[in-house]
C-alpha positions as CSV (number, residue, x, y, z in Angstrom):
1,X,1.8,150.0,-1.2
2,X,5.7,151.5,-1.1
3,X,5.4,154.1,1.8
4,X,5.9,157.7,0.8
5,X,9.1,159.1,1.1
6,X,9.4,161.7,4.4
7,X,11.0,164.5,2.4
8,X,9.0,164.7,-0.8
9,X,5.8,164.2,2.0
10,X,7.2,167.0,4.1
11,X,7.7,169.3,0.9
12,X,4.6,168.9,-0.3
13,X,2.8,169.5,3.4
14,X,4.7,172.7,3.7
15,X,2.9,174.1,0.3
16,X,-0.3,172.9,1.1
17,X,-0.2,170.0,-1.7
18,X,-0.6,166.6,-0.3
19,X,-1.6,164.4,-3.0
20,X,-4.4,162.6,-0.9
21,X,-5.7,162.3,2.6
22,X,-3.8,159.8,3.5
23,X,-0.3,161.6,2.9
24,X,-1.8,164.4,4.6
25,X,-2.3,162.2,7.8
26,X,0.6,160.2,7.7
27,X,2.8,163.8,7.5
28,X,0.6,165.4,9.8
29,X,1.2,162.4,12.7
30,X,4.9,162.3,11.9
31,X,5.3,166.0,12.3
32,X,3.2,165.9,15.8
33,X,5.2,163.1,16.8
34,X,8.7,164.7,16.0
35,X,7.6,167.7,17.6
36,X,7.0,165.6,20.9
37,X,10.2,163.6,21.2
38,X,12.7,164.9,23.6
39,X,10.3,167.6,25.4
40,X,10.5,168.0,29.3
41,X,7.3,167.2,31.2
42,X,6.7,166.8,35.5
43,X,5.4,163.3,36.3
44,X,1.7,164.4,38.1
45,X,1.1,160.7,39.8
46,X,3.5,157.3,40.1
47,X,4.6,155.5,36.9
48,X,5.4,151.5,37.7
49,X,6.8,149.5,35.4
50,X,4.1,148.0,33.4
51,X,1.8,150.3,34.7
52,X,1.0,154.3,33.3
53,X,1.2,157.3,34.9
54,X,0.3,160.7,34.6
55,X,2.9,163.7,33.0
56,X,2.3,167.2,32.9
57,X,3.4,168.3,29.6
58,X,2.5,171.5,27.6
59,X,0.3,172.8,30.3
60,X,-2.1,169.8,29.9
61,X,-2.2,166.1,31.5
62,X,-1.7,162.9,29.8
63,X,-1.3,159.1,30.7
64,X,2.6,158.3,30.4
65,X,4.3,155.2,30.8
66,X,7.7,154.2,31.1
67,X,10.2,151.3,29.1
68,X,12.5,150.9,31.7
69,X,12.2,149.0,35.0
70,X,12.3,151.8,37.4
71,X,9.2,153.9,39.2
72,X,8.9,157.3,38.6
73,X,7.6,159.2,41.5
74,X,5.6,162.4,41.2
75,X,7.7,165.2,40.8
76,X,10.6,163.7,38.7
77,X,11.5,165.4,35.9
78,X,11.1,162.9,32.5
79,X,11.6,163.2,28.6
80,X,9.4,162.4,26.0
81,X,10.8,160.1,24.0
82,X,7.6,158.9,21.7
83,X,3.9,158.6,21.4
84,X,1.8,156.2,21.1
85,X,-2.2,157.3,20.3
86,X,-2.5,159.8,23.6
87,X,0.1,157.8,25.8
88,X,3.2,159.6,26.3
89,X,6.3,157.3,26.3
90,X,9.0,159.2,29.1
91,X,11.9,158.0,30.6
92,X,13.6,160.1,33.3
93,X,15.9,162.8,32.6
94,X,18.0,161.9,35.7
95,X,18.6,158.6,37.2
96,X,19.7,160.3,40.5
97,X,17.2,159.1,43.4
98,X,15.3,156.6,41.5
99,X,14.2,153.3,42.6
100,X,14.8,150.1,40.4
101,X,11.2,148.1,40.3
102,X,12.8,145.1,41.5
103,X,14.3,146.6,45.0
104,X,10.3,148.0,45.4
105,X,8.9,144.5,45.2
């Protein structure tokens, strides 16, 4: 199956006409997710490297984890970059006072 091109997608979304149920979920996840990417949240409890967190973002809480090899402590400020089912992917929005995972262990 070719995947459906974005623009003729988001076109027919905004009037209402996808041509099936899938289109209207594939658009519909696309749309949540570019709505997402490079939002500020406030990391709620630790991220380690290989391990999630917690972010508040929007007024709610959700698991969060982090690509690069550094820990997140609560407090820092972090953007979200993607999502993945209900897990927030953040990375920090400064570098300034982080710790590298490998100077923790």
């Amino acid at each position: 199956m070719k995947a459906p091109n974005f623009l003729n997608l988001f076109k027919r979304f905004r009037s209402k006409q996808p041509q099936n149920s899938l289109e209207f979920a594939t658009l519909s996840v696309a749309v949540s997710q570019y709505r997402l990417r490079d939002d500020i949240g406030t990391v709620s409890k630790t991220i380690h490297p290989q391990q999630p967190g917690r972010v508040e973002y929007r007024a709610t809480w959700w698991d969060a984890v982090c690509p690069h090899d550094i820990v997140l402590p609560a407090g820092t400020q972090v953007r979200v970059i993607e999502t993945i089912n209900i897990t927030l992917v953040v990375e920090p929005v400064s570098l300034n006072g982080l710790t590298n995972a490998s100077d923790v262990a």
